[in-house]
N, C-alpha and C positions, 0 to 999 in steps of 0.2 A: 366516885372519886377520880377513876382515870379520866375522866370527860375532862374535869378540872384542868389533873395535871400533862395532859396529853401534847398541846401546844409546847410546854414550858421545857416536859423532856426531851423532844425531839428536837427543840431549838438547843438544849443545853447539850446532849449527845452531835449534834451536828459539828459545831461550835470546837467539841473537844476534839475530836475526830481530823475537825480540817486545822485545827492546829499541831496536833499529832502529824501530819501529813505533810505540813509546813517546813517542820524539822526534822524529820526523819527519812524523809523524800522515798517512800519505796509503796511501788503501784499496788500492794496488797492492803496499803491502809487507804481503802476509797469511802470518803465521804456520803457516799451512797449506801452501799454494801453494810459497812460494818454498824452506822447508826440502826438499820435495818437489823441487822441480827441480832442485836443488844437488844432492843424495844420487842421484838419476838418472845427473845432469853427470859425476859424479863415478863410478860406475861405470863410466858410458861408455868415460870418458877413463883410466882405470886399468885397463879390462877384467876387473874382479872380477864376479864370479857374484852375480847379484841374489838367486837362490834361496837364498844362505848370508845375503846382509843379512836377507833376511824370517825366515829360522831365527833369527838374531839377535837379532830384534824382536819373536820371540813372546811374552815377559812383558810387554811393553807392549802387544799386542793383548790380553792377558787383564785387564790392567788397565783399557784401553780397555772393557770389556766390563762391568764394573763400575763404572765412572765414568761412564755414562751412568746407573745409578740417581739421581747426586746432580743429574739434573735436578727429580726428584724437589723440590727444598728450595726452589727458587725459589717452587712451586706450590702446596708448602703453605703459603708466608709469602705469598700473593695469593690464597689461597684464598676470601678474603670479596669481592674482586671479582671471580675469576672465577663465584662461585655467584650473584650479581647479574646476571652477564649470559649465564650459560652458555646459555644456548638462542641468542640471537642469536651468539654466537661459533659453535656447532656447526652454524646454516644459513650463515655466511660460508665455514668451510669446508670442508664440504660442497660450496656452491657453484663453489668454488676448486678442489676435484679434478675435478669436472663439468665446470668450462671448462679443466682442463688438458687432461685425458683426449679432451676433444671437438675441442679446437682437435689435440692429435696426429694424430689421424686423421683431421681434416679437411684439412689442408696434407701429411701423407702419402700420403692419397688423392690431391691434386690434382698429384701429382710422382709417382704412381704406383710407392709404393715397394712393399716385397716384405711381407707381411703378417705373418713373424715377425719383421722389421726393427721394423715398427709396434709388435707386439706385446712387444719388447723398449724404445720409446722411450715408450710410454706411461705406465710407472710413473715418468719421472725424475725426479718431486719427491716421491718419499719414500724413508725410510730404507733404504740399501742391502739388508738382509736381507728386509723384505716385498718392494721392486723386483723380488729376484731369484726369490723365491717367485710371487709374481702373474705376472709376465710368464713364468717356463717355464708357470705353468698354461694361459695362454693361445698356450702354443705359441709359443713367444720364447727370444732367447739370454741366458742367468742372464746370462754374462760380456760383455756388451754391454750390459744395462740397469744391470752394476754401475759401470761404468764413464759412463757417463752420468751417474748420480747423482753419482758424484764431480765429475765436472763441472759441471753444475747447483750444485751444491752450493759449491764454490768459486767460481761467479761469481756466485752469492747474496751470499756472504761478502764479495767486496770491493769490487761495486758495488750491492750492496741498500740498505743504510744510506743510502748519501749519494745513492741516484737517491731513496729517498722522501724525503729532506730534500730535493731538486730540486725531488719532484714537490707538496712542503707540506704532506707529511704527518707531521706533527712529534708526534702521540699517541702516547706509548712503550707502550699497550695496542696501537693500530693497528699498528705498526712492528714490535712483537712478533711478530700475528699476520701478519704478513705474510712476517715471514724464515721461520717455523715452514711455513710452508703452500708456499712454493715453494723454498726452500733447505735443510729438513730438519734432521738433525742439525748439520752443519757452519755451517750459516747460525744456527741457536740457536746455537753456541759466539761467533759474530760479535756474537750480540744478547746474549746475558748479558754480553757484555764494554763493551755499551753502559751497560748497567744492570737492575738487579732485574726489575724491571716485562717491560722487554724479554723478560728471559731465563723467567720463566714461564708469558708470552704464546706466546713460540714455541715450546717447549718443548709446549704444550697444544695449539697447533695443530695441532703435528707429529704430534702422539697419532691425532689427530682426522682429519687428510689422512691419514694413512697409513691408519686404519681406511676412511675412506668411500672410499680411492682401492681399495683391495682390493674392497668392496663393488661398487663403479659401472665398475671399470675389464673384468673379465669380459663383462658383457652388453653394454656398449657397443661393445668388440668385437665378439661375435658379430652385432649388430646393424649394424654395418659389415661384418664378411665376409658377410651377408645382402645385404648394398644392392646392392655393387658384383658380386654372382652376376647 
């Protein structure tokens, strides 16, 4: 039965959720998040088999899979400011998976966690498929750095926005690159729904943190299982 109705709920909880959010405008009702815990709640509490909803919801992964090209469109309609400032956006983030990568295994080090624990927390701010690739290379669990990026990634989404508008950072170029570079995919879905600008900012970021994080995230490992020998 949930195979059935599995498509129909999640379109119909999404649906309610982002109109909820329409009108209520407050970053704790995310379209991501809350359809997600309901469809869980709900399993739970009916005891249907999670593995027939995800059979269910394969045409929407493969859609999923595809629909991430059309970030594509924001980037080439900002295409002329991001070739204006592309070099200073690719050492911001660059810099940004540096101090992620560094700061992981500096506060894992000092709580003396387990090194493939580390080496799985390391990638959490980029897109779940390199996460899961980079940290097994570095001898990590795939399904423990996937699972983190979703997380990261959903409290990107609903308090990133409004802590940079806290923090005064109100530049929809800055704002962009900031969801892009610590929130990933899911945080660019938050900031294209901000606006254009946003949404091709993070979108490019993401491009750019996911590359330099695969690049820099390896040796800095090794360079910490080096220290603490």
């Amino acid at each position: 039965m949930m195979i059935w109705l599995a498509i129909p709920l999640t379109a119909v909880l999404y649906l309610w959720v982002k109109k909820l959010a329409r009108r209520y405008k407050n970053p704790l009702i995310n379209t991501i998040m809350l359809p997600a815990l309901l469809i869980i709640a709900l399993l739970i509490v009916t005891g249907q088999d999670g593995n027939a909803y995800q059979t269910g919801t394969q045409p929407l992964n493969r859609l999923l899979e595809l629909a991430v090209v059309a970030f594509a469109l924001p980037l080439y309609q900002q295409a002329a400011k991001i070739r204006q400032q592309l070099w200073p956006i690719v050492l911001c983030c660059s810099l940004s998976a540096l101090i992620s990568v560094s700061t992981t295994l500096m506060i894992g080090g000092l709580l003396q966690a387990k090194p493939e624990l580390l080496a799985s927390i390391a990638t959490k701010s980029i897109t779940t498929p390199l996460a899961m690739s980079v940290s097994e290379a570095m001898g990590g669990i795939p399904a423990i750095a996937a699972g983190l990026v979703i997380i990261v990634g959903m409290m990107g989404a609903i308090i990133g926005l409004p802590l940079l508008k806290w923090a005064g950072v109100h530049h929809p170029e800055a704002q962009g690159l900031a969801m892009g570079a610590s929130a990933h995919a899911i945080g660019t879905g938050a900031a294209a729904e901000a606006g254009p600008v946003q949404g091709a900012f993070s979108s490019l970021a993401m491009v750019v943190c996911g590359i330099a994080t695969a690049i820099l995230a390896p040796p800095l490992f090794h360079l910490y299982l080096w220290f603490i020998q």
